[in-house]
DSSP file (Angstrom, degrees, kcal/mol; ACC not computed):
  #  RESIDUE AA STRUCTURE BP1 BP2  ACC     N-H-->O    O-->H-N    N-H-->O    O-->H-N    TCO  KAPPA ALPHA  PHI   PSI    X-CA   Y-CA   Z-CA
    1    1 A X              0   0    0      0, 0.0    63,-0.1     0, 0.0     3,-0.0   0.000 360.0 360.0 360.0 139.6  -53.8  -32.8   -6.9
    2    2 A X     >  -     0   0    0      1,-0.1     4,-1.7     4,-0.1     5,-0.2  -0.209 360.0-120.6 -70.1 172.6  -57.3  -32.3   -7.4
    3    3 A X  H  > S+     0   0    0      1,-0.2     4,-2.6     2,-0.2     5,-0.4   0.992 113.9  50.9 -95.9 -64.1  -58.6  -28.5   -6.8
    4    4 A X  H  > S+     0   0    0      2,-0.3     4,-0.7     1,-0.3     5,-0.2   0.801 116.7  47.1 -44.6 -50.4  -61.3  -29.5   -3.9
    5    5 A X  H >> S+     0   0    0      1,-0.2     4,-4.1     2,-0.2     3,-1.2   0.992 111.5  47.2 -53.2 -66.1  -58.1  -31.4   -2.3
    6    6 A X  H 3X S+     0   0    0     -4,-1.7     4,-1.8     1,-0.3    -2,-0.3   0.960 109.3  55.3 -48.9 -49.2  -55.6  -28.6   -2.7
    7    7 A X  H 3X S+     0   0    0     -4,-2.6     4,-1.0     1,-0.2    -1,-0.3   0.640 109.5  44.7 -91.5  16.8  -58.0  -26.1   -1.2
    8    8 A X  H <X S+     0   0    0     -3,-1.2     4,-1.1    -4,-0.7    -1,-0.2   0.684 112.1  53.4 -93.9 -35.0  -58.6  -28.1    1.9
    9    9 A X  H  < S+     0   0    0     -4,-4.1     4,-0.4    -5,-0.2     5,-0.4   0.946 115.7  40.7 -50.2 -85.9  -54.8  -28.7    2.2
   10   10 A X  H >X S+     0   0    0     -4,-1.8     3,-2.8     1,-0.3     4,-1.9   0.603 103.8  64.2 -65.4 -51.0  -54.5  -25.1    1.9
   11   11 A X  H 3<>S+     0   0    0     -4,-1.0     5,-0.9     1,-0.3     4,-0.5   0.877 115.3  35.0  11.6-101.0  -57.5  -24.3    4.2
   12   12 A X  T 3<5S+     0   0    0     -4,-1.1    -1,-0.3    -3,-0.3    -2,-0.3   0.293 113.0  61.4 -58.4   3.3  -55.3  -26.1    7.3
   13   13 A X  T <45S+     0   0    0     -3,-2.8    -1,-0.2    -4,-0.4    -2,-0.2   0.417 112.5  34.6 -92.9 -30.7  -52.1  -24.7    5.8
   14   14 A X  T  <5S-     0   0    0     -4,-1.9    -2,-0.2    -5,-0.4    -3,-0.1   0.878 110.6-126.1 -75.8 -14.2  -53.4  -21.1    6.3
   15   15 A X  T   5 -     0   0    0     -4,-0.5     2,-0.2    -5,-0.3    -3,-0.2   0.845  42.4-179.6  60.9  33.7  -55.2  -22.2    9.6
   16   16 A X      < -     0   0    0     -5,-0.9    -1,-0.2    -6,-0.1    -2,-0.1  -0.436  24.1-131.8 -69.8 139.7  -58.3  -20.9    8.3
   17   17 A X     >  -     0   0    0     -2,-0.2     4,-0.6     1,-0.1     0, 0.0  -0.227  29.9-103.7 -84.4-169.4  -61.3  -21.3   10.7
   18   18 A X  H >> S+     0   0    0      2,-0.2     3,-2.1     3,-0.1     4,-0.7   0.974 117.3  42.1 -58.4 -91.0  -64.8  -22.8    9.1
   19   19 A X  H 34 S+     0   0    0      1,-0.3     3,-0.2     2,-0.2    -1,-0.1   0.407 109.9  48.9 -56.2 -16.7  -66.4  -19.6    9.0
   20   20 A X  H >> S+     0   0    0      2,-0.2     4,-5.0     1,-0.2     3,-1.1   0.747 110.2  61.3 -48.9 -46.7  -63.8  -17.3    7.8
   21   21 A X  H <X S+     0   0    0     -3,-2.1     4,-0.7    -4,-0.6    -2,-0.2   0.731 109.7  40.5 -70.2 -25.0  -63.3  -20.1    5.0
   22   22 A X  H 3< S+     0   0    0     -4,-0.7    -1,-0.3    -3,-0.2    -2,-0.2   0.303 107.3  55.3-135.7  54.6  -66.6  -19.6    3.9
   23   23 A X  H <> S+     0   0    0     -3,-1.1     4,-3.2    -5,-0.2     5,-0.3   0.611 112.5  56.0 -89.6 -70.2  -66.8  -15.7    4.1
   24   24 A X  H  X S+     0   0    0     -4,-5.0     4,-0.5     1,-0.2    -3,-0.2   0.688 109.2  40.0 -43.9 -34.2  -63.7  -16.4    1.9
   25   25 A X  H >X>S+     0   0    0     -4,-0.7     4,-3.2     1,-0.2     3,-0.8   0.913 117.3  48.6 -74.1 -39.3  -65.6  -18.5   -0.8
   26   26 A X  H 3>5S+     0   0    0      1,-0.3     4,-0.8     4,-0.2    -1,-0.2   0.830 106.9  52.5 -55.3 -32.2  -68.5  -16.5   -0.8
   27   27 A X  H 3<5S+     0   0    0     -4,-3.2    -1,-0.3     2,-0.1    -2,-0.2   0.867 122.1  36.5 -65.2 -34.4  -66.5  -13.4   -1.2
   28   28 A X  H <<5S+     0   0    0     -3,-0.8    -2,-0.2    -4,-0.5    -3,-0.1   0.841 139.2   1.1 -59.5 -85.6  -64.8  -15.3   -4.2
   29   29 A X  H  <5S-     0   0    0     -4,-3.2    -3,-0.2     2,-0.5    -2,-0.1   0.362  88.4-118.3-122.6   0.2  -67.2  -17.2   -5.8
   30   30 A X  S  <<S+     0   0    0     -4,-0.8     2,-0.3    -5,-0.5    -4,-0.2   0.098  84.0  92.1  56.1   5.2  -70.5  -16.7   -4.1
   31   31 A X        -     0   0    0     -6,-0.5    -2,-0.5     1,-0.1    -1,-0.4  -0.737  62.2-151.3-104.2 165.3  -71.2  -20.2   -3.0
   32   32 A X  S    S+     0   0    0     -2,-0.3     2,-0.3    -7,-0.2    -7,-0.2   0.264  77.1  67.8-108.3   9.5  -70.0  -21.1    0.5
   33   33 A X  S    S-     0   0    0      1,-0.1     4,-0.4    -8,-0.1     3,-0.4  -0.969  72.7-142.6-115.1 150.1  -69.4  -24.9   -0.1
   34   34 A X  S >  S+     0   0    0     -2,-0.3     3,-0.5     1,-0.2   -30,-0.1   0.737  98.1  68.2 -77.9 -23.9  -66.5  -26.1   -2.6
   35   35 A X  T 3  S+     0   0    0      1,-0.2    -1,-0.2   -31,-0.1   -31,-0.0   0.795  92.0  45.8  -2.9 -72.1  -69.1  -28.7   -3.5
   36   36 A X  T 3  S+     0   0    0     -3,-0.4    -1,-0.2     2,-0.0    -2,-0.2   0.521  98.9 116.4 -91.8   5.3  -71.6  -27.0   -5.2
   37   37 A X    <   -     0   0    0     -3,-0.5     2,-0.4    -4,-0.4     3,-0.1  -0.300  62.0-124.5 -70.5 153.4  -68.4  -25.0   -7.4
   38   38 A X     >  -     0   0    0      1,-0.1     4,-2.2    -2,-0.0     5,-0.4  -0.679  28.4-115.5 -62.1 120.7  -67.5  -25.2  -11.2
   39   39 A X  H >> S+     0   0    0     -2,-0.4     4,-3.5     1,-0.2     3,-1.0   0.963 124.6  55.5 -33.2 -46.3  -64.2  -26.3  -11.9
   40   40 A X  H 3> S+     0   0    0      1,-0.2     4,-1.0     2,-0.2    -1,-0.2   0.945 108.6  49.4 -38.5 -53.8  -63.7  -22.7  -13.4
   41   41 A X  H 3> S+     0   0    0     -3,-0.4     4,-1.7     1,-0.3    -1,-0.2   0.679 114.7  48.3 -72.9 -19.6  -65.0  -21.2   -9.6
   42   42 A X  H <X S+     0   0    0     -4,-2.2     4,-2.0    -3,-1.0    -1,-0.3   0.789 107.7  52.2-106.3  -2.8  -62.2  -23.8   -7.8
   43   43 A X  H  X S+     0   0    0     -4,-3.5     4,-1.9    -5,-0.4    -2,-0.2   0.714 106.4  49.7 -87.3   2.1  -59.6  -23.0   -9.8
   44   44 A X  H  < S+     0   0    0     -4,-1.0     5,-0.2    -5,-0.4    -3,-0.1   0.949 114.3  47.1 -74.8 -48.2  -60.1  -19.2   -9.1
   45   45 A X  H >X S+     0   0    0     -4,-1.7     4,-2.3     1,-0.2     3,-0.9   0.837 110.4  58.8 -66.1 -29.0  -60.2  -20.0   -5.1
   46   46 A X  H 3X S+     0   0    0     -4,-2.0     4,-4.5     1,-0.3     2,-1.4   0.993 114.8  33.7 -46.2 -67.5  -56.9  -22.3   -5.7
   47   47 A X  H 3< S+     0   0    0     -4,-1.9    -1,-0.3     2,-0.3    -2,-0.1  -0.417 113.2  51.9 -78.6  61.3  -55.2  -19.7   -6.9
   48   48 A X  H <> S+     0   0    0     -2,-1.4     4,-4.4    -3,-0.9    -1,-0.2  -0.047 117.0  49.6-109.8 -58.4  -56.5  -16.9   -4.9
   49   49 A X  H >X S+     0   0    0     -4,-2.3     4,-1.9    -5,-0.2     3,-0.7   0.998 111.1  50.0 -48.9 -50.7  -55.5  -19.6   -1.8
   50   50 A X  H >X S+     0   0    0     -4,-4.5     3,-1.2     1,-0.3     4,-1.0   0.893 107.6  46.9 -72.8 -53.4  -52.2  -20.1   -3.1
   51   51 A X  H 3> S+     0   0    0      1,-0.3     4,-1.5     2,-0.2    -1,-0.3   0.787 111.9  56.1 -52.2 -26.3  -51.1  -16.6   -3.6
   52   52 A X  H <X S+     0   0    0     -4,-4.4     4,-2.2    -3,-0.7    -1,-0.3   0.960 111.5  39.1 -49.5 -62.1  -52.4  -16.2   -0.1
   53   53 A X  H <<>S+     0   0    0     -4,-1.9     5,-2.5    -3,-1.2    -2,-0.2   0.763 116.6  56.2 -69.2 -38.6  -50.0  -19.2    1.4
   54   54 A X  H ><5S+     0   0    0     -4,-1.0     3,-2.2    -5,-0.3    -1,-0.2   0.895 107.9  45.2 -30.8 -65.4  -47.2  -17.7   -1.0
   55   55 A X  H 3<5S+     0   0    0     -4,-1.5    -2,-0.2     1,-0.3    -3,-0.1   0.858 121.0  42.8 -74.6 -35.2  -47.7  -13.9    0.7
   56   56 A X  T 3<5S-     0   0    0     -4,-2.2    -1,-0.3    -5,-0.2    -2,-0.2   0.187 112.3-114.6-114.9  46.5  -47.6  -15.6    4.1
   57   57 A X  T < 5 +     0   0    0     -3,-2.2     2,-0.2     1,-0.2    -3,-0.2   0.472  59.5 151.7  77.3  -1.9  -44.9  -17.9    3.7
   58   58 A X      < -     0   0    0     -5,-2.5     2,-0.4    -6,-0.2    -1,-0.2  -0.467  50.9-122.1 -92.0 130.8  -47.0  -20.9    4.1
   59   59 A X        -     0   0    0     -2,-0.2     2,-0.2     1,-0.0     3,-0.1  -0.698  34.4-151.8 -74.6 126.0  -45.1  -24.1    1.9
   60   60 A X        -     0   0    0     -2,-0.4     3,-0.1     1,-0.1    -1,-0.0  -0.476  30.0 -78.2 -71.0 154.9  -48.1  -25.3   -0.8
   61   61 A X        -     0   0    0     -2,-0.2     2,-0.3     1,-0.1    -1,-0.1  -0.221  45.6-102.2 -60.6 161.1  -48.2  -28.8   -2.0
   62   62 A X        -     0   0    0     -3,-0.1    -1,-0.1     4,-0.0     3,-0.1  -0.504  37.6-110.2 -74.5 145.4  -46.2  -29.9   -4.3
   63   63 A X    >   -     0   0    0     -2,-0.3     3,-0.9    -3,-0.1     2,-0.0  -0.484  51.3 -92.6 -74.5-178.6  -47.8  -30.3   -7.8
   64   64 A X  T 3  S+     0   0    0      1,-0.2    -1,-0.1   -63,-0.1     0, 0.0  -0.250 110.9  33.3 -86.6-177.4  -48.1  -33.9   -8.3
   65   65 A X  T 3  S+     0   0    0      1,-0.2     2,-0.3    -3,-0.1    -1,-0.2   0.336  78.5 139.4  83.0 -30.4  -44.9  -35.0  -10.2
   66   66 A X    <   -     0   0    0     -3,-0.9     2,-0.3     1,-0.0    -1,-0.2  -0.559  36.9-148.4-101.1 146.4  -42.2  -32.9   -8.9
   67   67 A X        -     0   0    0     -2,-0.3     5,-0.1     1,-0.1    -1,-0.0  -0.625  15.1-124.1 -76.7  33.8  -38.7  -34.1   -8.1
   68   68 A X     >  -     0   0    0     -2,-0.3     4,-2.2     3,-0.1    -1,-0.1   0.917  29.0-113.7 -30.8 139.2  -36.6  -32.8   -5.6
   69   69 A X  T  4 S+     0   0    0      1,-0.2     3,-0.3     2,-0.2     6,-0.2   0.938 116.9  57.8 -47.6 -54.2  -33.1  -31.7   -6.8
   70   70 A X  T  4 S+     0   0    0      1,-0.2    -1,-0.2     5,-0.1    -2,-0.1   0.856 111.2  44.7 -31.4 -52.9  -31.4  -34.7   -4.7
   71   71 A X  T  4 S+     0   0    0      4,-0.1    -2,-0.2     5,-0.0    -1,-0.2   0.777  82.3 112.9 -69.6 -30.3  -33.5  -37.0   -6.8
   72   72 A X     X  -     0   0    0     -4,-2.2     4,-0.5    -3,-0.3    -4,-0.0   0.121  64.3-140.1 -38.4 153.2  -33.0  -35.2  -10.5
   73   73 A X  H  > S+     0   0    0      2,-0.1     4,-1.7     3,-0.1    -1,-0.2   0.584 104.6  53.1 -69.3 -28.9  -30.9  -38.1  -12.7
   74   74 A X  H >> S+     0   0    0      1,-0.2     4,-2.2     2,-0.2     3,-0.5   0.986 101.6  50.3 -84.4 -46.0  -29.0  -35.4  -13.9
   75   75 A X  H 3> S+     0   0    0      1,-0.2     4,-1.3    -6,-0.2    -1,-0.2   0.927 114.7  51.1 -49.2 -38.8  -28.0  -33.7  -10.5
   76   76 A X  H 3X S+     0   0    0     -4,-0.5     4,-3.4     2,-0.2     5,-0.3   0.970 101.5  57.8 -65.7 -32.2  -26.8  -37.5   -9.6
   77   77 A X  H <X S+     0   0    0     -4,-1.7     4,-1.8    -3,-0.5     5,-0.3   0.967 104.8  52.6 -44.4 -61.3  -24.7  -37.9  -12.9
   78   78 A X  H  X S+     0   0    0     -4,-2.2     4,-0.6     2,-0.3    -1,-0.3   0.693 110.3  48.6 -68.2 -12.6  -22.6  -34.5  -11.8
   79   79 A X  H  X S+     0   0    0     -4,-1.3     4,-2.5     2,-0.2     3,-0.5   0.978 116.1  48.0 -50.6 -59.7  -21.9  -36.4   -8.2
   80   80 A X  H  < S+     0   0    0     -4,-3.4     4,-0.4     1,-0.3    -2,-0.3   0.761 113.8  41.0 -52.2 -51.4  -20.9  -39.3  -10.3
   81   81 A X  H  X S+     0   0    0     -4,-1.8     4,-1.2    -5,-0.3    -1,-0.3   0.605 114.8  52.6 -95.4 -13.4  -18.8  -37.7  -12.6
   82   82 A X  H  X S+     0   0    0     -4,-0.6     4,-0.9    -3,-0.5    -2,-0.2   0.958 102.4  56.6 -91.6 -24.8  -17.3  -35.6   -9.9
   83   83 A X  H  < S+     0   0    0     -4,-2.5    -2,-0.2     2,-0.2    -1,-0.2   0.404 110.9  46.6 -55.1  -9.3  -16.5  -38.6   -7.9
   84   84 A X  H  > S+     0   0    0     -4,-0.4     4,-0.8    -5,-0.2    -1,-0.2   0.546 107.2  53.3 -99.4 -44.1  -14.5  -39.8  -11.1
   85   85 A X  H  <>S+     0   0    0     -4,-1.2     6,-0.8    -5,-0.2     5,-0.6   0.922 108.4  52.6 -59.5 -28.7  -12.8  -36.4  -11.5
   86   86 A X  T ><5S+     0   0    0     -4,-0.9     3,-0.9     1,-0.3    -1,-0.2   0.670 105.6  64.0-104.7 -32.1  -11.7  -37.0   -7.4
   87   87 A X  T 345S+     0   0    0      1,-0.2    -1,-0.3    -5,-0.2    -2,-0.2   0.716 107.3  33.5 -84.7 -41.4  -10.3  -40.6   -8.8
   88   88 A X  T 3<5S-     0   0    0     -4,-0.8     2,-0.4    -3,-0.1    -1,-0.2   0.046 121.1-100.5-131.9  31.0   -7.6  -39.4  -11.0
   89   89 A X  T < 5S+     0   0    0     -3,-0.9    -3,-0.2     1,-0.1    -4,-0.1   0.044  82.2 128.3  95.1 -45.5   -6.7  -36.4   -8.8
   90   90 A X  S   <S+     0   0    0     -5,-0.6     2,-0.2    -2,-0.4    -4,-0.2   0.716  80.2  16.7 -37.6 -49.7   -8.7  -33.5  -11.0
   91   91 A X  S    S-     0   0    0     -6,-0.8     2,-0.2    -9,-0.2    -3,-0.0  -0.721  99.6 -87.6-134.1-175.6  -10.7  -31.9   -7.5
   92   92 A X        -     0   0    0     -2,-0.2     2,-0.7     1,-0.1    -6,-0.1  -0.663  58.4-100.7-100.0 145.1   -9.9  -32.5   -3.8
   93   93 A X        -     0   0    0     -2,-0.2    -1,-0.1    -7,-0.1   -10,-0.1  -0.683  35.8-118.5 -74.0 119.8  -11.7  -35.8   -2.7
   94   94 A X        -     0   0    0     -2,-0.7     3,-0.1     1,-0.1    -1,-0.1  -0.014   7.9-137.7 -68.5 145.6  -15.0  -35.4   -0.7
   95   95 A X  S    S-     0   0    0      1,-0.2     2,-0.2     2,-0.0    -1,-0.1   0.872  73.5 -29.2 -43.8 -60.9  -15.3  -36.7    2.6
   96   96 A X  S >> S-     0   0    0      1,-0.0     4,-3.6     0, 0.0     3,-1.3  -0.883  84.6 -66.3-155.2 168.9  -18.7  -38.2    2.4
   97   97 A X  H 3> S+     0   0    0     -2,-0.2     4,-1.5     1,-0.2     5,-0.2   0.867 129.1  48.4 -19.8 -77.5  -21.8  -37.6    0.5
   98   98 A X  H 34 S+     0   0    0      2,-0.2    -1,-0.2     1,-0.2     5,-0.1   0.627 110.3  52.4 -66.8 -26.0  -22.9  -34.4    1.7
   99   99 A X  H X> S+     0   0    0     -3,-1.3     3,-2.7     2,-0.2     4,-1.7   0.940 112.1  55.5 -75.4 -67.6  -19.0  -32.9    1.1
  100  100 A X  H 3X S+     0   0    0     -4,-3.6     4,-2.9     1,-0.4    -2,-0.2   0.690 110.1  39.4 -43.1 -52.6  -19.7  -34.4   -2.5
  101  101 A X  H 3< S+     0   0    0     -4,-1.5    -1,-0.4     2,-0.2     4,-0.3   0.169 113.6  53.4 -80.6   4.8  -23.0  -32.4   -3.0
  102  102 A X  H <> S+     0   0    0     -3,-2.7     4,-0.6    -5,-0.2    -1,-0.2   0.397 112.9  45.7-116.5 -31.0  -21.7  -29.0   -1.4
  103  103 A X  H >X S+     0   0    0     -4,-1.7     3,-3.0     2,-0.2     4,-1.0   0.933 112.3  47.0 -68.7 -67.5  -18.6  -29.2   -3.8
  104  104 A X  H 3X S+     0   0    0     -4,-2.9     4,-1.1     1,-0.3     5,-0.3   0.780 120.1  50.1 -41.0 -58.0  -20.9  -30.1   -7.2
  105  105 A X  H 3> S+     0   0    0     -4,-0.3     4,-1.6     1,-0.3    -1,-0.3   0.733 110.7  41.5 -59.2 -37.0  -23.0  -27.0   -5.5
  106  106 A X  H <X S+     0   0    0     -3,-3.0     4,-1.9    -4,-0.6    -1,-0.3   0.985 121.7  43.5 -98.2 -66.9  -20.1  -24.6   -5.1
  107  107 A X  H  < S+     0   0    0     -4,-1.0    -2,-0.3     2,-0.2    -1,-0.2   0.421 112.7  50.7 -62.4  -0.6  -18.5  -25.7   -9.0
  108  108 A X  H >X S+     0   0    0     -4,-1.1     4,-2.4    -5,-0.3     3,-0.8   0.771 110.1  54.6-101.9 -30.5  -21.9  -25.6  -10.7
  109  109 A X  H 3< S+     0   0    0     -4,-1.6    -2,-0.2    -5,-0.3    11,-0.2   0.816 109.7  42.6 -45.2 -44.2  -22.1  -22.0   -9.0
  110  110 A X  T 3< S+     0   0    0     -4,-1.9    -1,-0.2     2,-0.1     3,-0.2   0.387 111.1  57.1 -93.3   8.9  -18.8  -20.6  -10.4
  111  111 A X  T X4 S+     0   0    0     -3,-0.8     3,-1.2     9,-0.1     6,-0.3   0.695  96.3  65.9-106.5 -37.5  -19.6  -22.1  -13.9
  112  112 A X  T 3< S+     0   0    0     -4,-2.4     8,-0.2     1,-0.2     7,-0.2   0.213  86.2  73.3 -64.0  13.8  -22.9  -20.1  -13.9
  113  113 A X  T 3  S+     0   0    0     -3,-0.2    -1,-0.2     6,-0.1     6,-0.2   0.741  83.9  73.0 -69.9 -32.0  -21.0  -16.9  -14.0
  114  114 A X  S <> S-     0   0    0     -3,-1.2     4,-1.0    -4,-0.1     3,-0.2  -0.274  94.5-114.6 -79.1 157.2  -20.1  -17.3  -17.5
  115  115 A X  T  4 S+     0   0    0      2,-0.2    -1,-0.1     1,-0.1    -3,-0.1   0.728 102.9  80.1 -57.4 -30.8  -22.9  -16.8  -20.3
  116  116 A X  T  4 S+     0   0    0      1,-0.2    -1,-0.1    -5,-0.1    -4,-0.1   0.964 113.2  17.9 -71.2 -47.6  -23.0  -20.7  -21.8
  117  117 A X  T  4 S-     0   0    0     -6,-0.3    -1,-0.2    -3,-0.2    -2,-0.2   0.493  90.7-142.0 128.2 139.5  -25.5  -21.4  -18.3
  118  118 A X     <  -     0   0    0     -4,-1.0    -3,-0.1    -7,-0.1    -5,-0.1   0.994  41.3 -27.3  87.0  99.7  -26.7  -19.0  -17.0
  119  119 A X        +     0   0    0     -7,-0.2     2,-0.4    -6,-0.2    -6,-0.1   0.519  55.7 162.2  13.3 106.2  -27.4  -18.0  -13.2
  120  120 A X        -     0   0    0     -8,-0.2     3,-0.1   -11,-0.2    -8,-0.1  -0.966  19.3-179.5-168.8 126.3  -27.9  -20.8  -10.9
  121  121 A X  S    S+     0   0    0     -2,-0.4     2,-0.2     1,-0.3   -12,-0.1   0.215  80.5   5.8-130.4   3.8  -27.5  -20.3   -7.3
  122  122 A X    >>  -     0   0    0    -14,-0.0     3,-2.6   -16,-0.0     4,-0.7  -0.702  69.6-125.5-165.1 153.4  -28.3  -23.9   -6.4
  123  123 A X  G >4 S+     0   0    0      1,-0.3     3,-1.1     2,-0.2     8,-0.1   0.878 111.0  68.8 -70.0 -18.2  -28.8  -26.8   -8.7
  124  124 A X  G 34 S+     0   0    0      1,-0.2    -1,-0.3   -49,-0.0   -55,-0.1   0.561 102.3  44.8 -75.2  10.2  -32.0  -27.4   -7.0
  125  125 A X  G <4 S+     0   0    0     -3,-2.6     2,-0.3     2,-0.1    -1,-0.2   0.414  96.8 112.8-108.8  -6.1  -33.3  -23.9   -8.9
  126  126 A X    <<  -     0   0    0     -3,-1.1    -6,-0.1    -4,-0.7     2,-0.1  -0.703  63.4-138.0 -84.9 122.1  -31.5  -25.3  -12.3
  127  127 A X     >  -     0   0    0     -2,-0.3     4,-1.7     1,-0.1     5,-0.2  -0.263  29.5 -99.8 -64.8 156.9  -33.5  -26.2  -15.2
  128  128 A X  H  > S+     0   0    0      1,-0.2     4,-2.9     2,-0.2     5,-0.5   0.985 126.0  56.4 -45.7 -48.7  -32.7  -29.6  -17.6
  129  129 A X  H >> S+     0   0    0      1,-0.2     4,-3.0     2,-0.2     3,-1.2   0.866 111.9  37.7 -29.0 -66.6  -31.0  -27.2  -20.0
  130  130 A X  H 3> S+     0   0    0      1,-0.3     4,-2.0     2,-0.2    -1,-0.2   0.867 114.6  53.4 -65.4 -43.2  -28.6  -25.9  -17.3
  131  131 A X  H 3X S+     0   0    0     -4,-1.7     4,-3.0     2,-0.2    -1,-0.3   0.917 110.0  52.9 -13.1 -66.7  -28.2  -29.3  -15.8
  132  132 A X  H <X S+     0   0    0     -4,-2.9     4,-2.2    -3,-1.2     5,-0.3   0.977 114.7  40.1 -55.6 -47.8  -27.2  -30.6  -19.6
  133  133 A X  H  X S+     0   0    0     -4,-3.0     4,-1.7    -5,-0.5    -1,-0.3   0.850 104.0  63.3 -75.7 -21.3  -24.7  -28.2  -20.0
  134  134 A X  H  X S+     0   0    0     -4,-2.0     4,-2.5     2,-0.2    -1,-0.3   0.932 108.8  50.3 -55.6 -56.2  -23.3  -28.3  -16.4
  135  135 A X  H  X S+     0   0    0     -4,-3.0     4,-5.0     1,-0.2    -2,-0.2   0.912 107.4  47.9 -44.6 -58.6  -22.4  -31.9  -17.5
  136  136 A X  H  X S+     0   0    0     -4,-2.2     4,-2.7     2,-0.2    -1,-0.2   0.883 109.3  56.7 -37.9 -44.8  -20.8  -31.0  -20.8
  137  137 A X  H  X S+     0   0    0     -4,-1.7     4,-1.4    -5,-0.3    -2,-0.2   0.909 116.3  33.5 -63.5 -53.3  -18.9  -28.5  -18.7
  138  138 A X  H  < S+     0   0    0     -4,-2.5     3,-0.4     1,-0.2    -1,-0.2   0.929 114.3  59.0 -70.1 -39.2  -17.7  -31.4  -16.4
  139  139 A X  H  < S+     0   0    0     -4,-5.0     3,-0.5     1,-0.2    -2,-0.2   0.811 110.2  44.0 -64.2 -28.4  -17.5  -33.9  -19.3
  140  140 A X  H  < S+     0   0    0     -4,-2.7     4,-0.4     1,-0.2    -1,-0.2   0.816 110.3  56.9 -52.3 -41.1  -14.9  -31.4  -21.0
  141  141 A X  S  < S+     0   0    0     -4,-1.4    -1,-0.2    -3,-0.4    -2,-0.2   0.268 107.8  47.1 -85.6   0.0  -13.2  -31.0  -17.8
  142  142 A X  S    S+     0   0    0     -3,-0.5    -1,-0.4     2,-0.2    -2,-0.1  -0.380 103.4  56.5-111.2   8.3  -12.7  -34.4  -17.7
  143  143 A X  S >  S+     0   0    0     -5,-0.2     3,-0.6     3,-0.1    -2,-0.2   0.622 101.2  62.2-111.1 -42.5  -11.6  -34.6  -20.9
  144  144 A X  T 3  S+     0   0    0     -4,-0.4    -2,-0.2     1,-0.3    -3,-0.2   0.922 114.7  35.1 -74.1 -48.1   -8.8  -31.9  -19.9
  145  145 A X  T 3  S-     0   0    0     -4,-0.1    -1,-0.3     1,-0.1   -55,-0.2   0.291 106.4-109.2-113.5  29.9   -7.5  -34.4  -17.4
  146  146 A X    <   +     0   0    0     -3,-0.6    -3,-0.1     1,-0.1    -2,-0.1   0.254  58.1 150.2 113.4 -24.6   -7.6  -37.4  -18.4
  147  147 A X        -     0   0    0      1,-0.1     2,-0.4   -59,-0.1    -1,-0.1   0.023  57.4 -87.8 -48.3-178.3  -10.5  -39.0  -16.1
  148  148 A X        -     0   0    0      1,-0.2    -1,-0.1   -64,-0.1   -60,-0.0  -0.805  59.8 -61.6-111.6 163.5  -12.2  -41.8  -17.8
  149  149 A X              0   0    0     -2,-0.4    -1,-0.2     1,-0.1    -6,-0.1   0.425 360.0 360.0 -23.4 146.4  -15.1  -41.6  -20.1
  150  150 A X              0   0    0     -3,-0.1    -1,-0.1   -11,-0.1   -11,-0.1   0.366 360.0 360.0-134.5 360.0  -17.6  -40.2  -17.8
């Protein structure tokens, strides 16, 4: 998102009034319009704004790009492969979707005690690494009983 955008999103996320909003730029950067700014001078007031919406809780935009955990390919793979473990007996079968994804959630949680990885306290906070290896983990486990290839 472009910085002029983002700090008018963020403006109305913070419920900032006009003039308070350009007490804040001035205070900042010394201009009071986002206009007459340098890239250098809006990216200082972005991040000044977002660590502001941070400290009071306020959700920021998304950068442009970013996935949701639901979406991830990888997070879908472990449904898929657990729904295949559920096929030949291996885990108890989920009800519906949402049982599916609260199990994956709950087994990717008790494999993230162990060192290989690494902390993970929901898959949407899990990096590709930990993802990959969460798969191995299943693909092994899978291995152990039989499922097919997954």
């Amino acid at each position: 998102m472009k910085h002029i955008a983002a700090i008018h999103v963020l403006k109305g996320l913070l419920k900032l009034q006009d003039d308070d909003y350009r007490a804040l730029l001035n205070n900042l950067v010394g201009k009071t319009s986002s206009k007459a700014m340098t890239t250098a001078e809006l990216s200082k007031v972005r991040t000044h704004m977002d660590g502001l919406a941070k400290r009071m809780g306020v959700q920021t935009p998304a950068p442009k790009g970013a996935v949701a955990a639901k979406e991830r390919p990888q997070v879908r793979k472990l449904k898929a492969m657990w729904w295949a473990l559920a096929d030949v007996g291996a885990v108890e079968r989920p009800a519906d979707a949402a049982a599916c994804t609260q199990a994956v959630e709950a087994w990717a949680k008790r494999q993230s005690t162990g060192s290989k990885v690494g902390r993970i306290d929901a898959l949407r906070f899990a990096d590709s690494l930990q993802l990959n290896k969460l798969i191995e983990e299943m693909k092994a486990c899978g291995d152990r009983v039989g499922a097919p290839t997954l």
